[in-house]
RODO-2510 file (C-alpha; in nm, 4 decimals, decimal comma):
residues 284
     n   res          X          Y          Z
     1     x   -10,0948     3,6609   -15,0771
     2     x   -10,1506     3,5597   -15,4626
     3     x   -10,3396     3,2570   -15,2887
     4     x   -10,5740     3,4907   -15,1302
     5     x   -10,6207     3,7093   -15,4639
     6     x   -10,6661     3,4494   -15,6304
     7     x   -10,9501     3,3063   -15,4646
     8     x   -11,0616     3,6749   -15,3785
     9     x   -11,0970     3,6983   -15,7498
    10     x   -11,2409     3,3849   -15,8611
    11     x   -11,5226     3,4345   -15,5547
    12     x   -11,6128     3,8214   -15,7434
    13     x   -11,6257     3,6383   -16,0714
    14     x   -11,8691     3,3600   -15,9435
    15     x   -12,0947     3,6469   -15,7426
    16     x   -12,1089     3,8048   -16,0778
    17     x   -12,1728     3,5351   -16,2878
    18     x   -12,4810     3,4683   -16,0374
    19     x   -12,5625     3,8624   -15,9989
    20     x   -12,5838     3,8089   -16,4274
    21     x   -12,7814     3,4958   -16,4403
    22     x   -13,0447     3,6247   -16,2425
    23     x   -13,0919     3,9467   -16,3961
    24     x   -13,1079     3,7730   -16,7294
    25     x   -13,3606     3,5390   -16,5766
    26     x   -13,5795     3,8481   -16,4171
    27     x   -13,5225     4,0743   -16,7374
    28     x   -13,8748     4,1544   -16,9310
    29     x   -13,9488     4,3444   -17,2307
    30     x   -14,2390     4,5440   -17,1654
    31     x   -14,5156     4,6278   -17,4674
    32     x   -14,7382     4,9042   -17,4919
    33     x   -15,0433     4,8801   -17,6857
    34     x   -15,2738     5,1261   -17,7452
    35     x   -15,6472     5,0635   -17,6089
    36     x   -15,8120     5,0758   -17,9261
    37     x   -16,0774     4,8061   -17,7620
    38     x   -16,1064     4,6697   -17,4224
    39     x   -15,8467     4,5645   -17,2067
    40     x   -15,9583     4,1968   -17,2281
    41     x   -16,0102     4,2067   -17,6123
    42     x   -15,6999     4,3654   -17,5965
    43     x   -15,4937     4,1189   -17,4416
    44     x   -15,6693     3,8317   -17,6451
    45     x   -15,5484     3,9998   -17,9739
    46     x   -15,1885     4,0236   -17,8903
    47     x   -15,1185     3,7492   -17,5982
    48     x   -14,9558     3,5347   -17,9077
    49     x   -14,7728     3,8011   -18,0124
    50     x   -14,5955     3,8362   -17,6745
    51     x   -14,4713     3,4703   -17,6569
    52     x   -14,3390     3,4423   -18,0262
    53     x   -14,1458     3,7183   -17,9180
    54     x   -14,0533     3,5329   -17,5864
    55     x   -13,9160     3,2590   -17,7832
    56     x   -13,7390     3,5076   -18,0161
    57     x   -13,5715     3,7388   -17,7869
    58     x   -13,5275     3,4370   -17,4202
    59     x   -13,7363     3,7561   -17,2372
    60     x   -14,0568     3,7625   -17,0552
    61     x   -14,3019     3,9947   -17,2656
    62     x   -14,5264     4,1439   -17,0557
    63     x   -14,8218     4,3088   -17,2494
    64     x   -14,9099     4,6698   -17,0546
    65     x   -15,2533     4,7899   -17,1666
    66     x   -15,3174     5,1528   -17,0427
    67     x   -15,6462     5,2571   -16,9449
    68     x   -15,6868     5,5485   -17,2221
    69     x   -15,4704     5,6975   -17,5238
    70     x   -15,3185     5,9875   -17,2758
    71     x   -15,2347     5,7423   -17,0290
    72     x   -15,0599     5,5389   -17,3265
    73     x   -14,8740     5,8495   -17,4311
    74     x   -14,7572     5,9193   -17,0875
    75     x   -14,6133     5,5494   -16,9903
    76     x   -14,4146     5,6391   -17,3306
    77     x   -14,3245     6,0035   -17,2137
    78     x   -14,2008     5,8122   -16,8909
    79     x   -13,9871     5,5234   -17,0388
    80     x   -14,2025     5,2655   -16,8608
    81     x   -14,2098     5,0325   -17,1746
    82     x   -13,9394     4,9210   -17,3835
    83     x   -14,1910     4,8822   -17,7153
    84     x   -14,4920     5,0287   -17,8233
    85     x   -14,7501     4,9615   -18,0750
    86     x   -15,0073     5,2522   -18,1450
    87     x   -15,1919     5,4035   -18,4128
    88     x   -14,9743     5,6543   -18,6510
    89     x   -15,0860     5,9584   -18,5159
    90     x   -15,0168     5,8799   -18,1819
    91     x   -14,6628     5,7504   -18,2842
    92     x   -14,5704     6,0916   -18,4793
    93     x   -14,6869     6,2967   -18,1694
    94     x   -14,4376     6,0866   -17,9016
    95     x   -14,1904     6,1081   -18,2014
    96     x   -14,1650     6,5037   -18,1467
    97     x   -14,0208     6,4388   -17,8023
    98     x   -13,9089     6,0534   -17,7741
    99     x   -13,6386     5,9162   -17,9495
   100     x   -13,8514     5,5913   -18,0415
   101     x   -13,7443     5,4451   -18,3638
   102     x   -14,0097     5,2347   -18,5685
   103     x   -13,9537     4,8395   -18,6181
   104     x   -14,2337     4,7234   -18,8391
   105     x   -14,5480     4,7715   -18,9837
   106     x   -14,8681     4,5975   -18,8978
   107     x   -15,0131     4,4350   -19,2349
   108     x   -15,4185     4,3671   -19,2171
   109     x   -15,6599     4,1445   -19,4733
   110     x   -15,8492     4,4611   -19,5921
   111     x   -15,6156     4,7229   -19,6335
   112     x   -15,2689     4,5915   -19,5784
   113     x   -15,0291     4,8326   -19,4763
   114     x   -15,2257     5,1077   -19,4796
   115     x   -15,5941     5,1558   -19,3339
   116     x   -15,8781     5,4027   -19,3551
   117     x   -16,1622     5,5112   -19,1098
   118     x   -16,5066     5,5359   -19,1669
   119     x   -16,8455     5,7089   -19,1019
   120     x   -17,1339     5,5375   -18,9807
   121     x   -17,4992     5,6270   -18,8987
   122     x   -17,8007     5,4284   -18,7657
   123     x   -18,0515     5,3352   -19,0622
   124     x   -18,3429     5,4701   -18,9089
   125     x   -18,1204     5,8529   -18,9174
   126     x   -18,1976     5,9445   -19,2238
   127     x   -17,8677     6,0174   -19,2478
   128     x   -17,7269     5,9135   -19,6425
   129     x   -17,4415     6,0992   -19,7302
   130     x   -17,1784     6,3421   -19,5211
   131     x   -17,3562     6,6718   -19,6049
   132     x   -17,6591     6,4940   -19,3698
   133     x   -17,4448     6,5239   -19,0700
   134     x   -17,5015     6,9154   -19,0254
   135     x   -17,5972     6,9907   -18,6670
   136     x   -17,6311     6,6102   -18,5747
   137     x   -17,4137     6,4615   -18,3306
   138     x   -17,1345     6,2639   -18,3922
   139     x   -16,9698     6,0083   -18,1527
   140     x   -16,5787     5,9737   -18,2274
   141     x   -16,3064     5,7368   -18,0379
   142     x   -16,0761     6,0239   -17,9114
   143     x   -15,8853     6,3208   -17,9834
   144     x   -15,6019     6,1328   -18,0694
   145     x   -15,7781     5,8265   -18,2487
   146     x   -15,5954     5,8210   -18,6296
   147     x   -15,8781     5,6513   -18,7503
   148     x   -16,1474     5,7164   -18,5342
   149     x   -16,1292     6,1073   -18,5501
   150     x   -15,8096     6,2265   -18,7455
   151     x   -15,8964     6,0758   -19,0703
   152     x   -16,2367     6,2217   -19,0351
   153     x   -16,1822     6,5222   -18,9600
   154     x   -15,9995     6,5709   -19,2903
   155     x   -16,2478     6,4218   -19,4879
   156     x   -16,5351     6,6464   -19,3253
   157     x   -16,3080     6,9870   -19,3400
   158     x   -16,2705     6,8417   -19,7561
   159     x   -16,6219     6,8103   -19,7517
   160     x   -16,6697     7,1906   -19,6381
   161     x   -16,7384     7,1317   -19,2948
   162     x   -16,6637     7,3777   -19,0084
   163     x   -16,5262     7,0615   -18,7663
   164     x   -16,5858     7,3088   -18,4497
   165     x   -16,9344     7,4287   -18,5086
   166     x   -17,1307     7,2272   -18,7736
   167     x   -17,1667     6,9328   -18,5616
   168     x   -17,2065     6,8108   -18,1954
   169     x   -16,8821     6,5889   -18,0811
   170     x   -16,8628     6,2852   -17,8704
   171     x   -16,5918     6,1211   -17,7505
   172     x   -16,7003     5,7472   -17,6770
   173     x   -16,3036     5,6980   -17,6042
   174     x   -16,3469     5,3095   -17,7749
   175     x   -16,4340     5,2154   -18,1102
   176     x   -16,6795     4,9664   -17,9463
   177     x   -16,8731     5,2362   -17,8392
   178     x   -16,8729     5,4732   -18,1020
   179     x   -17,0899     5,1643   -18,2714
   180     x   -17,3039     5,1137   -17,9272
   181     x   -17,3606     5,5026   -17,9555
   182     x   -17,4952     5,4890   -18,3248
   183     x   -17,6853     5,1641   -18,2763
   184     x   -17,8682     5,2701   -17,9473
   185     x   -17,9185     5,6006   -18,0974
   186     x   -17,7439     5,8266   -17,8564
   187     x   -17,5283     5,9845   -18,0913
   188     x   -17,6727     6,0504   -18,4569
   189     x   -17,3614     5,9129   -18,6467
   190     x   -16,9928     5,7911   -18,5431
   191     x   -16,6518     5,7883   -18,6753
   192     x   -16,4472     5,4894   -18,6444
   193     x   -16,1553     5,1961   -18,7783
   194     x   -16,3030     5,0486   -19,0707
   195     x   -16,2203     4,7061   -18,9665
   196     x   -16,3312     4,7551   -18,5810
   197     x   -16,6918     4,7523   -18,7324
   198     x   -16,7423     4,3788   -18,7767
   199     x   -16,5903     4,2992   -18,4101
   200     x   -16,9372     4,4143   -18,3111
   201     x   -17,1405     4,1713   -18,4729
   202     x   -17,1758     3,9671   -18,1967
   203     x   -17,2868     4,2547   -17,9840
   204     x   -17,5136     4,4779   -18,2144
   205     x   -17,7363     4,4126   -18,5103
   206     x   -17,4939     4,5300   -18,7425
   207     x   -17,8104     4,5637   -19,0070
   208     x   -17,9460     4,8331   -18,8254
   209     x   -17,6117     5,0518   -18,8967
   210     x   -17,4652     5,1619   -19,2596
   211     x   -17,1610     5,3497   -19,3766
   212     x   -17,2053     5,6559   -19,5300
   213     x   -16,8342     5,7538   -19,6192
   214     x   -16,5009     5,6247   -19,6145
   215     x   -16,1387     5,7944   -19,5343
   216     x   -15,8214     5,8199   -19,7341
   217     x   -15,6292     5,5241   -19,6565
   218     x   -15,2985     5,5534   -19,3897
   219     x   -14,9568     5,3574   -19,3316
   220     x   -15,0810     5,1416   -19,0685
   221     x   -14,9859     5,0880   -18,7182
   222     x   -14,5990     5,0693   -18,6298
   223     x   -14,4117     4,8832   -18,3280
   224     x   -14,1608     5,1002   -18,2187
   225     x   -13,8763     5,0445   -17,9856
   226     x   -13,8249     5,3246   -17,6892
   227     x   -13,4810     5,4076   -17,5608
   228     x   -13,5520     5,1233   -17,2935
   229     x   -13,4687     4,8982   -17,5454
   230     x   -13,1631     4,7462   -17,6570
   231     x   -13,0119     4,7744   -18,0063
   232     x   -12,9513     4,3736   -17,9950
   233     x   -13,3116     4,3055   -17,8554
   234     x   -13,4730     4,5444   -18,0722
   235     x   -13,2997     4,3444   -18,3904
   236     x   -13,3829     4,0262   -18,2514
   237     x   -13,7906     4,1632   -18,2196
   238     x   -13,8031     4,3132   -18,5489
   239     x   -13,6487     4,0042   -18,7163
   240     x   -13,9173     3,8008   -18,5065
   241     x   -14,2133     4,0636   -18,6506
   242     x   -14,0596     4,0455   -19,0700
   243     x   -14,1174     3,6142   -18,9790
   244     x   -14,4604     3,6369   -18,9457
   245     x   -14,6250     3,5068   -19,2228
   246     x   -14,9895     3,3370   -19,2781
   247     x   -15,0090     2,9816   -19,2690
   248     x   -14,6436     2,9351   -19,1216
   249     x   -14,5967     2,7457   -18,7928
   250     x   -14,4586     3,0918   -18,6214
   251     x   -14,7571     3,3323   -18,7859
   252     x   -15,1257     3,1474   -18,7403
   253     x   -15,2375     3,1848   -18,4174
   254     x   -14,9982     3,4869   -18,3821
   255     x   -15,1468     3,6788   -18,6653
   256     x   -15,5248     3,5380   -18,6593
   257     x   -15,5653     3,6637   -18,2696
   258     x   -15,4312     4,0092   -18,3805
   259     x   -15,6565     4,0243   -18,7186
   260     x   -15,3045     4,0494   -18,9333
   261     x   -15,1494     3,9054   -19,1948
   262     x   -14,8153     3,9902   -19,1026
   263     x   -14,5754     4,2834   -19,0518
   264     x   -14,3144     4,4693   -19,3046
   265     x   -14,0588     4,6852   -19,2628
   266     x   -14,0765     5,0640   -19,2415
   267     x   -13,9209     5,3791   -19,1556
   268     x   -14,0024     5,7449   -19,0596
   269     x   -14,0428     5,9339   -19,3266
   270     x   -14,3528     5,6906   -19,4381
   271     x   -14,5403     5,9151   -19,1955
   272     x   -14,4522     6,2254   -19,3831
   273     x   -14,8287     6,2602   -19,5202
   274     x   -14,9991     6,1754   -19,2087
   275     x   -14,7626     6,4552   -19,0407
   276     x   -14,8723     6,7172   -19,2769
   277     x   -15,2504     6,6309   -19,2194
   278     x   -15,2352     6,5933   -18,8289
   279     x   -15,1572     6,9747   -18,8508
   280     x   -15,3840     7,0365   -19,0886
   281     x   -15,6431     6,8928   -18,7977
   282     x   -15,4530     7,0709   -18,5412
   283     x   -15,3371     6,7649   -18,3751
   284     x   -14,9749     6,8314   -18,4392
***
């Protein structure tokens, strides 16, 4: 009878051993990333990203690019993704009612850890300052775009502006097109990042465009980890993100596909300010 148990036992352990190998060969880690651009620009940006962290964590990173920011917010809402990386505003909104917990900070070449939007118009407008803007329309990214409608909103409504009546508002849903709106002249002026602008030299003549205004500057973009994700994984990822530096075998193409120059560490209550001025702008 021990005979028997004994082999009983040792059978279990090896079905379990195999049962363990293969879900650690099938596990993935699953990144959300918010659609600033299009899905293919997108996926160009951040397809390093995904295998350093491949080689950091032994996981498959898949990259999941939703179609629009609500669709973002909902794969969050729904725990499809273990990670997420998103603009500020949108990360303080899912905060409310997702226990995500923020990793790192995206660092950029202009602005570093923090970033600012801006307000362009086409040349031939006549648009020159912000006070030029009354009754014109303006094309914005979305509703929930920190940079490409939060920011200004807040430096309009500083300006004096009634945001619900002084001007006509467009929702181009992409930075992209807020530009393709004010170049081709179907919008009068357009809110967007201030580094998204030069992406669109190749497709506009940026000449014909000019920036009237500029926002406050924000903390930039976290990555934040979902409840999907493990405490040990999550480590493993945000020491992966705090390597990352220019010129070092792990961070050039990494960082140069993404437009970064690396990521620090961070934690909530850096988003303190850009909570109080989301409900200033009623998106909060």
């Amino acid at each position: 009878m021990k005979k028997v148990t004994s082999a009983v036992l040792g059978f279990l352990a090896v079905i379990g051993m195999m049962f363990s190998l293969a879900a650690s060969a099938s596990a993935e880690i699953k990144i959300g990333i918010l659609p600033r651009l299009s899905k293919d620009e997108m996926i160009s940006m951040f397809h390093p990203l995904a295998k350093h962290l491949e080689r950091a964590t032994g996981q498959k990173v898949v990259l999941v690019i939703p179609r629009d920011f609500e669709e973002f917010k909902k794969i969050v809402r729904a725990g499809e993704v273990d990670m997420a990386f998103s603009n500020p505003l949108i990360y303080v909104q899912l905060r409310k009612d997702v226990t995500i917990s923020p990793l790192a900070l995206a660092v950029e070449p202009k602005g570093g850890a923090k970033f600012r939007g801006i307000i362009i118009a086409n040349k031939a407008s006549g648009i020159e300052q912000l006070a030029d803007l009354k009754g014109k329309r303006i094309a914005f990214v979305d509703k929930d775009s920190a940079a490409g409608y939060i920011f200004q909103v807040m430096l309009l409504n500083k300006a004096g502006f009634d945001v619900k009546n002084d001007f006509v508002t467009i929702f181009a849903k992409k930075h992209d097109n807020v530009v393709m709106s004010v170049f081709n002249k179907t919008a009068d002026a357009g809110g967007l990042r201030e580094d998204d602008l030069a992406k669109m030299k190749d497709k506009v003549d940026l000449e014909q465009v000019k920036i009237i205004a500029h926002t406050d500057y924000f903390p930039n973009w976290p990555i934040y980890s979902t409840p999907k994700l493990g405490k040990d994984v999550a480590s493993k990822v945000k020491a992966a993100l705090l390597k990352l530096k220019p010129g070092s075998a792990e961070g050039g193409e990494v960082l140069n596909k993404a437009n970064l120059t690396g990521f620090v560490d961070v934690s909530d209550k850096e988003y303190e300010q850009l909570r109080q001025a989301a409900k200033l702008a009623g998106a909060l």
